[in-house]
PDB file with SEQRES, HELIX, SHEET and CRYST1 records, atoms N, CA, C and O in Angstrom:
SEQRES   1 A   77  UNK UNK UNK UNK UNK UNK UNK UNK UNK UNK UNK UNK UNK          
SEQRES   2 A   77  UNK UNK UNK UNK UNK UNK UNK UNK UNK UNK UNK UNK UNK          
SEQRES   3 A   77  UNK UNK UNK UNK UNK UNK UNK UNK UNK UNK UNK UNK UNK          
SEQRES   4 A   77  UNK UNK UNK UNK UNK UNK UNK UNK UNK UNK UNK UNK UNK          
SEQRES   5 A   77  UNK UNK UNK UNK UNK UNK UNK UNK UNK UNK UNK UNK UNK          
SEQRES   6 A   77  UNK UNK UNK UNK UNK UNK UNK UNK UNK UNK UNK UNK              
HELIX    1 AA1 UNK A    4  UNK A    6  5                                   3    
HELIX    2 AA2 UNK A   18  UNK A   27  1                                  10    
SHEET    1 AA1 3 UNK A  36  UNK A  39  0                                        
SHEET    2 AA1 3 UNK A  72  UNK A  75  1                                        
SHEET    3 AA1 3 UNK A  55  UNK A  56 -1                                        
SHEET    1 AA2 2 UNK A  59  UNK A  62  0                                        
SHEET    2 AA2 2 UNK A  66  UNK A  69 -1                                        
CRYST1    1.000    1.000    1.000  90.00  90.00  90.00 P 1           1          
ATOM      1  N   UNK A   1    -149.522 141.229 321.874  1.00  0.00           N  
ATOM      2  CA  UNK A   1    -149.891 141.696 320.562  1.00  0.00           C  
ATOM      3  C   UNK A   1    -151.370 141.415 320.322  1.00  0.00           C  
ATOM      4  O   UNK A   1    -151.921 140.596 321.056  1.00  0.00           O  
ATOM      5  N   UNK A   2    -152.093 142.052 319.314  1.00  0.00           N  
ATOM      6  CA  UNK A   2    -153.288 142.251 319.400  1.00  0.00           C  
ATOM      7  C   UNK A   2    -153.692 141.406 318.163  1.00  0.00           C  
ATOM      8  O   UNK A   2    -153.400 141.917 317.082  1.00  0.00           O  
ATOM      9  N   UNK A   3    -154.201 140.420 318.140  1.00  0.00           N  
ATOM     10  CA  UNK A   3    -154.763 139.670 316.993  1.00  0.00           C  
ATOM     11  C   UNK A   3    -155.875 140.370 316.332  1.00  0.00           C  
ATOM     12  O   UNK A   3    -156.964 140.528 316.885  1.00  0.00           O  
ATOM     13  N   UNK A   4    -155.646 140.722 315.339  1.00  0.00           N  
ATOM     14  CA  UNK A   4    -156.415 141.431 314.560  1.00  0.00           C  
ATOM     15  C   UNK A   4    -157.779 141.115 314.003  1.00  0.00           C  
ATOM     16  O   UNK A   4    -158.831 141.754 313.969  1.00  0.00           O  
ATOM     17  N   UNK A   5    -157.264 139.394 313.391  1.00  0.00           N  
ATOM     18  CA  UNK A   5    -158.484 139.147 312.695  1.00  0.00           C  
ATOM     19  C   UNK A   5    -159.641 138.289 313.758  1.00  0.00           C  
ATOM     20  O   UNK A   5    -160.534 137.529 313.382  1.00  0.00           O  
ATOM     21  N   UNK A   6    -159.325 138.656 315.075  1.00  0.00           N  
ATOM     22  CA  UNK A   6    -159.884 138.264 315.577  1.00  0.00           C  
ATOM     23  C   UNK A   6    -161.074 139.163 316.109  1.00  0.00           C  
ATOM     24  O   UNK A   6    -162.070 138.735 316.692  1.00  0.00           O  
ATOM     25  N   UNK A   7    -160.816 140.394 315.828  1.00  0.00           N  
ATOM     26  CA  UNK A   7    -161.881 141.592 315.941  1.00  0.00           C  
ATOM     27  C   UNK A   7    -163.404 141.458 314.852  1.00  0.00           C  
ATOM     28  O   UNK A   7    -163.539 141.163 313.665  1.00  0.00           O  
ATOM     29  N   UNK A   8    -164.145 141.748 315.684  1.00  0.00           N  
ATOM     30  CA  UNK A   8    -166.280 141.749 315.084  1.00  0.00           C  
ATOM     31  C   UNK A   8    -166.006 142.724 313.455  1.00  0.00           C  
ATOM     32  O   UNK A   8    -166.648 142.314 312.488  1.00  0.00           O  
ATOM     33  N   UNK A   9    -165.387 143.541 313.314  1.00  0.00           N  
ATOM     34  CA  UNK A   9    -165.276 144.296 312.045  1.00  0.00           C  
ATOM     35  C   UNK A   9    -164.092 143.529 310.653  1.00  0.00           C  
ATOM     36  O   UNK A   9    -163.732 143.861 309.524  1.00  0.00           O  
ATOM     37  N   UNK A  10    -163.876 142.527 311.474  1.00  0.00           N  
ATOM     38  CA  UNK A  10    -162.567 142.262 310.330  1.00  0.00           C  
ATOM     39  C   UNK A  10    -163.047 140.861 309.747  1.00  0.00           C  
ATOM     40  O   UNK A  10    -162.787 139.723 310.138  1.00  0.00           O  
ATOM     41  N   UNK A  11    -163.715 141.239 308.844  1.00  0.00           N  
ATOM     42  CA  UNK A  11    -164.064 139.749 308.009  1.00  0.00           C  
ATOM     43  C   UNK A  11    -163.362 138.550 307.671  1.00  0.00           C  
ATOM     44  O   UNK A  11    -162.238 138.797 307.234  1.00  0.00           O  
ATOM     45  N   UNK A  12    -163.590 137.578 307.716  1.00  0.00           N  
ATOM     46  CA  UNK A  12    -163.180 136.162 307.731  1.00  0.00           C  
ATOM     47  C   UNK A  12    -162.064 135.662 306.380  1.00  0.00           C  
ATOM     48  O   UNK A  12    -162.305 135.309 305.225  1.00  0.00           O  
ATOM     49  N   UNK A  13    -160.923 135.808 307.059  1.00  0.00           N  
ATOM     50  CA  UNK A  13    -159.761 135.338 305.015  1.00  0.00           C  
ATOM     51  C   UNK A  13    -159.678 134.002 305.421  1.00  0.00           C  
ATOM     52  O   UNK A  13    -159.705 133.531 306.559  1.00  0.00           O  
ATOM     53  N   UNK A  14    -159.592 133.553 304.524  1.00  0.00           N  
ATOM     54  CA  UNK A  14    -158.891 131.894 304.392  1.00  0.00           C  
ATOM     55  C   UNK A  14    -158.290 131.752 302.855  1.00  0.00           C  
ATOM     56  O   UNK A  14    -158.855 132.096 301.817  1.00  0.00           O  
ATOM     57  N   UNK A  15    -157.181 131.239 302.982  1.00  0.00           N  
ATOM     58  CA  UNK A  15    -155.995 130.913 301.973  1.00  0.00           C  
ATOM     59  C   UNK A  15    -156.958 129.836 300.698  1.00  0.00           C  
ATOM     60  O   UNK A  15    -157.536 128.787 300.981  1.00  0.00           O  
ATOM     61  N   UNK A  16    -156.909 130.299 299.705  1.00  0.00           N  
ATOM     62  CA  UNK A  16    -157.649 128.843 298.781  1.00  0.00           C  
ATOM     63  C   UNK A  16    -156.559 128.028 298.511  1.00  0.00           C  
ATOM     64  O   UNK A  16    -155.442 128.546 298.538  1.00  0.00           O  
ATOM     65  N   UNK A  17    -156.693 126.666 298.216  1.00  0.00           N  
ATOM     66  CA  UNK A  17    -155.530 125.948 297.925  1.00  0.00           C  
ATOM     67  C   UNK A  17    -155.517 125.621 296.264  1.00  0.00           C  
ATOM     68  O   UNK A  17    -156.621 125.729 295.730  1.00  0.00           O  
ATOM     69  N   UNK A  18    -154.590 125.303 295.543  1.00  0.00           N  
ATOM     70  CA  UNK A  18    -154.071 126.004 293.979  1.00  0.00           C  
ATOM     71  C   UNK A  18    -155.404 125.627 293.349  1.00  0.00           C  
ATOM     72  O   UNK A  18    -155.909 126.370 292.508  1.00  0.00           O  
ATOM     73  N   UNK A  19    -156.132 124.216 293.823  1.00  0.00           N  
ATOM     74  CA  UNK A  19    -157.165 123.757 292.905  1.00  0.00           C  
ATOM     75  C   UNK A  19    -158.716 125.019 293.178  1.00  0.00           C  
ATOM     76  O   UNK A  19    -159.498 125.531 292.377  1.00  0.00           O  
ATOM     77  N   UNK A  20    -158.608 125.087 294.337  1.00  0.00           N  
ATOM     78  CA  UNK A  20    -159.716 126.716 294.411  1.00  0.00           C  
ATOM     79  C   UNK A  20    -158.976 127.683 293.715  1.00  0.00           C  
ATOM     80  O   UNK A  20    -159.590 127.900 292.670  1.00  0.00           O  
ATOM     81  N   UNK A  21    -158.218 128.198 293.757  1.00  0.00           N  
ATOM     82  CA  UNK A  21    -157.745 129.137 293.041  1.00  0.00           C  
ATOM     83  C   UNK A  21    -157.886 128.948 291.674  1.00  0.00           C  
ATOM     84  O   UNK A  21    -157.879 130.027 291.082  1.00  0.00           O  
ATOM     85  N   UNK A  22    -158.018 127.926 290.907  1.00  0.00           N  
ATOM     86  CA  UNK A  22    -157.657 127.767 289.075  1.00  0.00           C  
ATOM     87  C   UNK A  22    -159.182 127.906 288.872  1.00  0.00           C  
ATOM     88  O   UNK A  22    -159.714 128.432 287.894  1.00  0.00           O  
ATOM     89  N   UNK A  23    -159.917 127.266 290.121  1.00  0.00           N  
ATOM     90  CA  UNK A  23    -161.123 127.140 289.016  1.00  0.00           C  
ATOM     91  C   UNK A  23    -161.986 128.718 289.840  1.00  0.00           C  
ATOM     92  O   UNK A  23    -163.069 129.033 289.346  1.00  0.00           O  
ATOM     93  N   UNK A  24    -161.595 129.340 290.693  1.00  0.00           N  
ATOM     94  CA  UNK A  24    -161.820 130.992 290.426  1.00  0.00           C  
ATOM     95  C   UNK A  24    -161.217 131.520 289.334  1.00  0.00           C  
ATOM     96  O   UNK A  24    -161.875 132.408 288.792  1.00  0.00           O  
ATOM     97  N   UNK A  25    -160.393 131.311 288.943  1.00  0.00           N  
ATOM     98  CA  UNK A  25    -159.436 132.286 287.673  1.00  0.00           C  
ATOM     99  C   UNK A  25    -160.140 131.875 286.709  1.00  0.00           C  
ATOM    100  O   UNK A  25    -160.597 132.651 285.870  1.00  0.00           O  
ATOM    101  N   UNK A  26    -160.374 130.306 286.680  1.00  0.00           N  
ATOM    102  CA  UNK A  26    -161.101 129.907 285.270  1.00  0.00           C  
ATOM    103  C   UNK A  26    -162.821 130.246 285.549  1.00  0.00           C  
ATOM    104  O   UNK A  26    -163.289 130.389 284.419  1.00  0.00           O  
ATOM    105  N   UNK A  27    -163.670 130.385 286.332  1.00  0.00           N  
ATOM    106  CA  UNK A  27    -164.812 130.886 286.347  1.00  0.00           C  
ATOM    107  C   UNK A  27    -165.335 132.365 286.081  1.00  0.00           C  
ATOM    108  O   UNK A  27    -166.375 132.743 285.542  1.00  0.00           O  
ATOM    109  N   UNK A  28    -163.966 133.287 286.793  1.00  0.00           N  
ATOM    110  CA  UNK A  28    -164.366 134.743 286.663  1.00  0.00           C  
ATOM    111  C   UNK A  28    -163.723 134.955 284.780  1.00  0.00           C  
ATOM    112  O   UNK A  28    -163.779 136.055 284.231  1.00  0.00           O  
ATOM    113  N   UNK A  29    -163.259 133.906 284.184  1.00  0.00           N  
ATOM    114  CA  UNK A  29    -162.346 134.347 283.144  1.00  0.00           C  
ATOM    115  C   UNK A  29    -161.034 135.061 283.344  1.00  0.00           C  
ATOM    116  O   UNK A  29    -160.613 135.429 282.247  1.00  0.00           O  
ATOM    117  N   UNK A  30    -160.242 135.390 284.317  1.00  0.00           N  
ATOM    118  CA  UNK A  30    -159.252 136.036 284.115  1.00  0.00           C  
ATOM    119  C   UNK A  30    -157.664 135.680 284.635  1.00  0.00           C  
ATOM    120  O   UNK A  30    -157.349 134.491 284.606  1.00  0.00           O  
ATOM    121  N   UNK A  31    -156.595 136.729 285.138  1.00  0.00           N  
ATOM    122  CA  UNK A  31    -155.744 136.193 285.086  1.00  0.00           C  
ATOM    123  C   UNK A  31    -155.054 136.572 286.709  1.00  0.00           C  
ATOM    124  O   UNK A  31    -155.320 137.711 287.091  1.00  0.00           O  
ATOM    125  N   UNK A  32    -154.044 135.551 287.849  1.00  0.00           N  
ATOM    126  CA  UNK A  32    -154.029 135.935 288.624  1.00  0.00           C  
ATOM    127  C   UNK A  32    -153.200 137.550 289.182  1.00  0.00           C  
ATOM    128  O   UNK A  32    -152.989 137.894 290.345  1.00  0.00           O  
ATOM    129  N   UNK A  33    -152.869 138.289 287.934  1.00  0.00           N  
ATOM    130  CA  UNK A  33    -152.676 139.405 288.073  1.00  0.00           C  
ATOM    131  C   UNK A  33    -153.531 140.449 287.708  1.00  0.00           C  
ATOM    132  O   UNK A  33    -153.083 141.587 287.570  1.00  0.00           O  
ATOM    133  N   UNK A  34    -154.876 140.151 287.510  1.00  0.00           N  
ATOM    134  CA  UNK A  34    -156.448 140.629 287.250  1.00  0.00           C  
ATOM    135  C   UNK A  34    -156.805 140.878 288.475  1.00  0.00           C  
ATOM    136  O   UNK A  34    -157.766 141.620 288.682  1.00  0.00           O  
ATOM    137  N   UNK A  35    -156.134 140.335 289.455  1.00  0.00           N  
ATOM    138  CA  UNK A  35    -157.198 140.052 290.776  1.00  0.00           C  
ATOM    139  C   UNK A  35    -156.665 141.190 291.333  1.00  0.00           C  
ATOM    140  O   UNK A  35    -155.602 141.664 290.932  1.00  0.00           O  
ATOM    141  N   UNK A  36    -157.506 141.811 292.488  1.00  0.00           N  
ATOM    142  CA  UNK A  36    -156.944 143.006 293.190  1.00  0.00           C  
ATOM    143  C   UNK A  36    -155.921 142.414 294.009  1.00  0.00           C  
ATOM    144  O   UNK A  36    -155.741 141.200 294.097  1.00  0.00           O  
ATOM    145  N   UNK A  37    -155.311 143.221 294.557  1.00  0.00           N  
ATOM    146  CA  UNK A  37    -154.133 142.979 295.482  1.00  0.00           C  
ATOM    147  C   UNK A  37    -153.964 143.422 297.113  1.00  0.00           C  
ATOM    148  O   UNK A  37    -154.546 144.309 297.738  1.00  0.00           O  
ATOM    149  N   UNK A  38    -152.738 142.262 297.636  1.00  0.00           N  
ATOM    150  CA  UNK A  38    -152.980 142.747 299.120  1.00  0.00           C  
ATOM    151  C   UNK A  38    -152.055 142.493 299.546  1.00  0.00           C  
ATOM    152  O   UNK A  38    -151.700 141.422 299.054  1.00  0.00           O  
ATOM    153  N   UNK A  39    -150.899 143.084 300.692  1.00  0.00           N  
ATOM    154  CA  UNK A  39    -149.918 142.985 301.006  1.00  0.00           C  
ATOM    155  C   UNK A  39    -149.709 141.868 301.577  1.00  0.00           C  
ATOM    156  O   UNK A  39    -150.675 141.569 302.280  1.00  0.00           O  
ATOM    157  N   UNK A  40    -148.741 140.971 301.603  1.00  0.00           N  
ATOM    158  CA  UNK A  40    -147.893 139.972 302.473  1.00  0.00           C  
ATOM    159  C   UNK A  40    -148.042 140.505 304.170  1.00  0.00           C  
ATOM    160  O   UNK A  40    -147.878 139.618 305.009  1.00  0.00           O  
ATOM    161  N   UNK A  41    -148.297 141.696 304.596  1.00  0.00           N  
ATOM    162  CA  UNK A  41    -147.825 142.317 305.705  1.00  0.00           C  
ATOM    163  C   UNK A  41    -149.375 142.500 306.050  1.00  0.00           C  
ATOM    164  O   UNK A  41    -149.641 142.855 307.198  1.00  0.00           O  
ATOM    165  N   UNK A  42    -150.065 142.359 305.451  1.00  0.00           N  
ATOM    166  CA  UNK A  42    -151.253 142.679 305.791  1.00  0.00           C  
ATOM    167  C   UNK A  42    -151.822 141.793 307.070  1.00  0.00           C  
ATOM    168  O   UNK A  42    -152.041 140.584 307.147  1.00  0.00           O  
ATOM    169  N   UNK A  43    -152.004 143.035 308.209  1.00  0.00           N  
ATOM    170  CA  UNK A  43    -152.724 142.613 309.609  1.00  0.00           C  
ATOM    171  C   UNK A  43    -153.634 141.595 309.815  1.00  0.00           C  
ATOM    172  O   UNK A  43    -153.641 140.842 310.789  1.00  0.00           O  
ATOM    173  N   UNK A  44    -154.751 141.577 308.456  1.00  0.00           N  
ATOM    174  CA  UNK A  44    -156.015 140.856 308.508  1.00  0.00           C  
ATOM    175  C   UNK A  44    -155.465 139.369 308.162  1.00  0.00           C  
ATOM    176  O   UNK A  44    -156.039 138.383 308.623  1.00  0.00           O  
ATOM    177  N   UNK A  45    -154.283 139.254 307.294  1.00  0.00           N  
ATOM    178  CA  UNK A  45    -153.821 137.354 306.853  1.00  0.00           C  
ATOM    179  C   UNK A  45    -152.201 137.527 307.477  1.00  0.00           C  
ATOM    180  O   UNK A  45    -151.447 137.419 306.510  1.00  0.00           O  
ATOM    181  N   UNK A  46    -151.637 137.690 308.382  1.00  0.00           N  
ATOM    182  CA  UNK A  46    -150.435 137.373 309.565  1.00  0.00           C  
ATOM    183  C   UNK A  46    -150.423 136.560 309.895  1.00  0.00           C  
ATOM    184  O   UNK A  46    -149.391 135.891 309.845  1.00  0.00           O  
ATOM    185  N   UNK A  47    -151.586 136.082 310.455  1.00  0.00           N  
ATOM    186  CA  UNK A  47    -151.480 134.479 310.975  1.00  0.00           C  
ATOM    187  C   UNK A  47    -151.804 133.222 309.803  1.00  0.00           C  
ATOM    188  O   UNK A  47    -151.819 132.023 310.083  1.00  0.00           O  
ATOM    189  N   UNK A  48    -152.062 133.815 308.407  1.00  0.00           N  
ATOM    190  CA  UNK A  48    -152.618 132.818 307.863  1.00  0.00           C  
ATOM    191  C   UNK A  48    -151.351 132.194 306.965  1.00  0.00           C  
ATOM    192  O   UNK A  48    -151.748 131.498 306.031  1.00  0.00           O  
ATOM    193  N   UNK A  49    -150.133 132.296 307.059  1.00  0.00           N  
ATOM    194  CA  UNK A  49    -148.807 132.160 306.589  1.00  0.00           C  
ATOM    195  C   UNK A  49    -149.125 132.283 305.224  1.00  0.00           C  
ATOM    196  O   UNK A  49    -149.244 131.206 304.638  1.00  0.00           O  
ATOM    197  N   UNK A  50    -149.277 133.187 304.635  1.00  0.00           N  
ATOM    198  CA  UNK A  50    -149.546 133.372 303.406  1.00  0.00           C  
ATOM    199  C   UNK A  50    -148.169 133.322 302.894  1.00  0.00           C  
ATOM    200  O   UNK A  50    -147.255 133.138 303.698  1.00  0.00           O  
ATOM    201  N   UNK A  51    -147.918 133.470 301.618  1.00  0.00           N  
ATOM    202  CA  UNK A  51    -147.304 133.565 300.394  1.00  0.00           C  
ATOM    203  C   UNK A  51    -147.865 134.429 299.083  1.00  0.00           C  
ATOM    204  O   UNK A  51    -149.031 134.465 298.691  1.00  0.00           O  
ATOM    205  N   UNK A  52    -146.616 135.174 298.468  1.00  0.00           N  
ATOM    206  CA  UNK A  52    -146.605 135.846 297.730  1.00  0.00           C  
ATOM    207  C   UNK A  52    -147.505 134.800 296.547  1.00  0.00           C  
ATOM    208  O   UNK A  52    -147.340 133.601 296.325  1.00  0.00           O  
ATOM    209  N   UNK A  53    -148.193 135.479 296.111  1.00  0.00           N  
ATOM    210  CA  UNK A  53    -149.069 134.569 294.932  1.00  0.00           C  
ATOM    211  C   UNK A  53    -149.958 133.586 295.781  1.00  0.00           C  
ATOM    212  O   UNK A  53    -149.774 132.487 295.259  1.00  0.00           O  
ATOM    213  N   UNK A  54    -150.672 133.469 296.641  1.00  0.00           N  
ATOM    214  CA  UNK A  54    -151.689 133.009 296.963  1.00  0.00           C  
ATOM    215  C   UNK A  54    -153.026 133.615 297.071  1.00  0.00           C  
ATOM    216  O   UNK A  54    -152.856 134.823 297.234  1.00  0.00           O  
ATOM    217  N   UNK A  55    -154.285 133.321 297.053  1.00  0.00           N  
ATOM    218  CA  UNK A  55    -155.478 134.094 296.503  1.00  0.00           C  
ATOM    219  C   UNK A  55    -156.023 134.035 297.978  1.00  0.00           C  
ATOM    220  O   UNK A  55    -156.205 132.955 298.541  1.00  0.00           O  
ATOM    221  N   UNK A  56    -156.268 135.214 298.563  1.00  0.00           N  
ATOM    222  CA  UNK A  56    -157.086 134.930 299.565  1.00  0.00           C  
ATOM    223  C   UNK A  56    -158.598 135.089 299.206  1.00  0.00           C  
ATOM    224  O   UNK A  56    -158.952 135.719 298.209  1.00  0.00           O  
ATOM    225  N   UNK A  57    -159.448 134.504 300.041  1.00  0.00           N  
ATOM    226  CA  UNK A  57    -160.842 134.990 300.419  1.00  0.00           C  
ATOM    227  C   UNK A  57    -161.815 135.259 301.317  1.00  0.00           C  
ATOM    228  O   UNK A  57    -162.340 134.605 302.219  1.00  0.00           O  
ATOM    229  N   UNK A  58    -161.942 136.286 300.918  1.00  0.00           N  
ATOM    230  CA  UNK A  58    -162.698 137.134 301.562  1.00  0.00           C  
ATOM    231  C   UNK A  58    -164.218 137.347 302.127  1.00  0.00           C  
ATOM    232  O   UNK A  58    -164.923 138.004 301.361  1.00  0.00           O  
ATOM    233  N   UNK A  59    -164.747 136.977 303.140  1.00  0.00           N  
ATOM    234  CA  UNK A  59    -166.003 136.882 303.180  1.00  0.00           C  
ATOM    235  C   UNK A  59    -166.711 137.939 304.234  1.00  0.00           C  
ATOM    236  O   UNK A  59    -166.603 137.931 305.461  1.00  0.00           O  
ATOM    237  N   UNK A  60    -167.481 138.867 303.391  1.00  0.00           N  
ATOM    238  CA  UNK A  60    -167.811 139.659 304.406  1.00  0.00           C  
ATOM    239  C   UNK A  60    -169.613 139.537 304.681  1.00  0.00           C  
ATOM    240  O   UNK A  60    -170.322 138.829 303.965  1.00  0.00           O  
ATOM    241  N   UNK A  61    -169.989 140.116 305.494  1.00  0.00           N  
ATOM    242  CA  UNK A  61    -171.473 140.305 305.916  1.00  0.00           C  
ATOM    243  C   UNK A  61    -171.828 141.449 305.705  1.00  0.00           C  
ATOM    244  O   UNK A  61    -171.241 142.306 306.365  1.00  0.00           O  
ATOM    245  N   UNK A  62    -172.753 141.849 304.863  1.00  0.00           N  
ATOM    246  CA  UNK A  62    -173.665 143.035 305.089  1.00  0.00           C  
ATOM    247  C   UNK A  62    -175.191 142.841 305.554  1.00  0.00           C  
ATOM    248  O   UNK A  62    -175.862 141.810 305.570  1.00  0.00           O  
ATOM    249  N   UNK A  63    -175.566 144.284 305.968  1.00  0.00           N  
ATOM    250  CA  UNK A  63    -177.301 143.964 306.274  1.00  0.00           C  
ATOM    251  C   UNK A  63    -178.017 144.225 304.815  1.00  0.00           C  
ATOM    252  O   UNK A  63    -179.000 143.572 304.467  1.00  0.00           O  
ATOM    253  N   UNK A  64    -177.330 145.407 303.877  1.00  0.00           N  
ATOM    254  CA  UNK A  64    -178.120 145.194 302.654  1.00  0.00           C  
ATOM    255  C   UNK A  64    -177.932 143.808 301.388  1.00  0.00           C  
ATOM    256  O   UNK A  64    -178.822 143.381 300.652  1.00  0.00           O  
ATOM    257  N   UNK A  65    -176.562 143.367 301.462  1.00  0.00           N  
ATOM    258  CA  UNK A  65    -176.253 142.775 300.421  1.00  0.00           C  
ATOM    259  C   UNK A  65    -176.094 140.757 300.961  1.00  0.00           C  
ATOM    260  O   UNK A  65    -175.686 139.844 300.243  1.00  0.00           O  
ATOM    261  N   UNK A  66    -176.637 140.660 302.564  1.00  0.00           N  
ATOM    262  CA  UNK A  66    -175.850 139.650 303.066  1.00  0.00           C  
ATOM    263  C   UNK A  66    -174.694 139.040 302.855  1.00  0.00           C  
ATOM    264  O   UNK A  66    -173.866 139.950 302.823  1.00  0.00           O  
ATOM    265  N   UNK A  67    -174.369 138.427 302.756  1.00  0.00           N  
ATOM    266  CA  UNK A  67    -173.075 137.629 302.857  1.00  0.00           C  
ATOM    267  C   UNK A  67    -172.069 137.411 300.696  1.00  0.00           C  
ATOM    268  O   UNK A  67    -172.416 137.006 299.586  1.00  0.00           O  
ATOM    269  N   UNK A  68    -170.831 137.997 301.337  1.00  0.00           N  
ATOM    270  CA  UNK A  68    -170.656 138.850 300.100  1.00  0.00           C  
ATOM    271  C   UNK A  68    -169.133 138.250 300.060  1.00  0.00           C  
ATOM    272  O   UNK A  68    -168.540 138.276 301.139  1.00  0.00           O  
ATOM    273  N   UNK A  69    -168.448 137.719 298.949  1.00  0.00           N  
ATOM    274  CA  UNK A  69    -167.298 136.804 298.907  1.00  0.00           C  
ATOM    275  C   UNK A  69    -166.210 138.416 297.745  1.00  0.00           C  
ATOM    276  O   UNK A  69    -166.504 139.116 296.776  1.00  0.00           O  
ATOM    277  N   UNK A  70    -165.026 138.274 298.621  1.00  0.00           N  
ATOM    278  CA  UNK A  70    -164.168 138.604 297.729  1.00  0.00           C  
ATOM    279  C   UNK A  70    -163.014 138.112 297.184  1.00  0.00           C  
ATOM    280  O   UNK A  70    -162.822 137.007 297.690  1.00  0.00           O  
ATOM    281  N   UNK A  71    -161.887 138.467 296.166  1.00  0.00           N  
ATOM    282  CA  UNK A  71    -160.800 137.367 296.032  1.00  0.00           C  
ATOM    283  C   UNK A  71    -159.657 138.423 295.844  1.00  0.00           C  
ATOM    284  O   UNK A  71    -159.708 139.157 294.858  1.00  0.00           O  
ATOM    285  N   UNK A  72    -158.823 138.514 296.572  1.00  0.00           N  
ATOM    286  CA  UNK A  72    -157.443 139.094 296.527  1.00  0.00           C  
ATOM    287  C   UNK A  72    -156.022 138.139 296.527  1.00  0.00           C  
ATOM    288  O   UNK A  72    -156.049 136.996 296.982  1.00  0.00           O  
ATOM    289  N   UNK A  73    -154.887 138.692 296.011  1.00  0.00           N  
ATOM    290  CA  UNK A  73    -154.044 138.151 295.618  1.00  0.00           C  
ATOM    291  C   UNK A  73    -152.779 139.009 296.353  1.00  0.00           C  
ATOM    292  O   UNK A  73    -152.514 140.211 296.348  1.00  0.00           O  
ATOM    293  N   UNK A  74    -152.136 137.873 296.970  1.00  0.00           N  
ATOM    294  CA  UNK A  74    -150.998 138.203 298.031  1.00  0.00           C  
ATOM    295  C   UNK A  74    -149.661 138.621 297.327  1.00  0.00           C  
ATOM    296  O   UNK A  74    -148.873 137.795 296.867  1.00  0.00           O  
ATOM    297  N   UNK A  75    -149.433 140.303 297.274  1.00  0.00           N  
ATOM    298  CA  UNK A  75    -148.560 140.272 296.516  1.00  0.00           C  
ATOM    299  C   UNK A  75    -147.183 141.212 297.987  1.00  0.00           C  
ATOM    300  O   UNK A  75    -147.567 141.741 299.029  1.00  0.00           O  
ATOM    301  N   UNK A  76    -145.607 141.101 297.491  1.00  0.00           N  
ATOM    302  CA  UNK A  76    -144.470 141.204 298.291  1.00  0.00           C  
ATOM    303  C   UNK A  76    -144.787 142.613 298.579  1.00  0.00           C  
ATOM    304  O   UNK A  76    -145.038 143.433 297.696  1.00  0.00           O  
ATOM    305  N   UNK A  77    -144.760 142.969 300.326  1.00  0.00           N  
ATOM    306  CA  UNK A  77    -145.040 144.281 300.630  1.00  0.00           C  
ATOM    307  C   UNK A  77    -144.218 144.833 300.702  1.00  0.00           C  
ATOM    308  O   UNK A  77    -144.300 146.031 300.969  1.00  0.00           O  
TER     309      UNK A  77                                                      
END                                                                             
């Protein structure tokens, strides 16, 4: 099987643990069903044993914007 997130195009997730997660929800102001969403099944977090309701993040690289953080929320695929 082909590990996915191990490919040059597939940016870096890591699971936040509840205390990263509250104080993203409490910094951006909002609520964890505010956050965009991303499947349980999703190729890029498989290995990261996610759970339904955990916030991943997202860190990608650009050449115009450098290094660029996102936050998605693991919802049942």
């Amino acid at each position: 099987m082909i590990e996915v997130s191990q490919h040059q195009l597939v940016p870096k997730h890591e699971i936040l643990t509840k205390q990263e997660r509250e104080e993203i929800l409490n910094r951006l102001g909002i609520t964890l069903n505010e956050l965009p969403k991303m499947f349980s099944n999703d190729p890029a977090i498989r290995g990261l044993n996610s759970k339904v309701g955990d916030v991943v993040k997202i860190t990608r690289m650009s050449i115009t914007a450098g290094e660029t953080v996102y936050y998605r929320t693991v919802i049942q695929a």
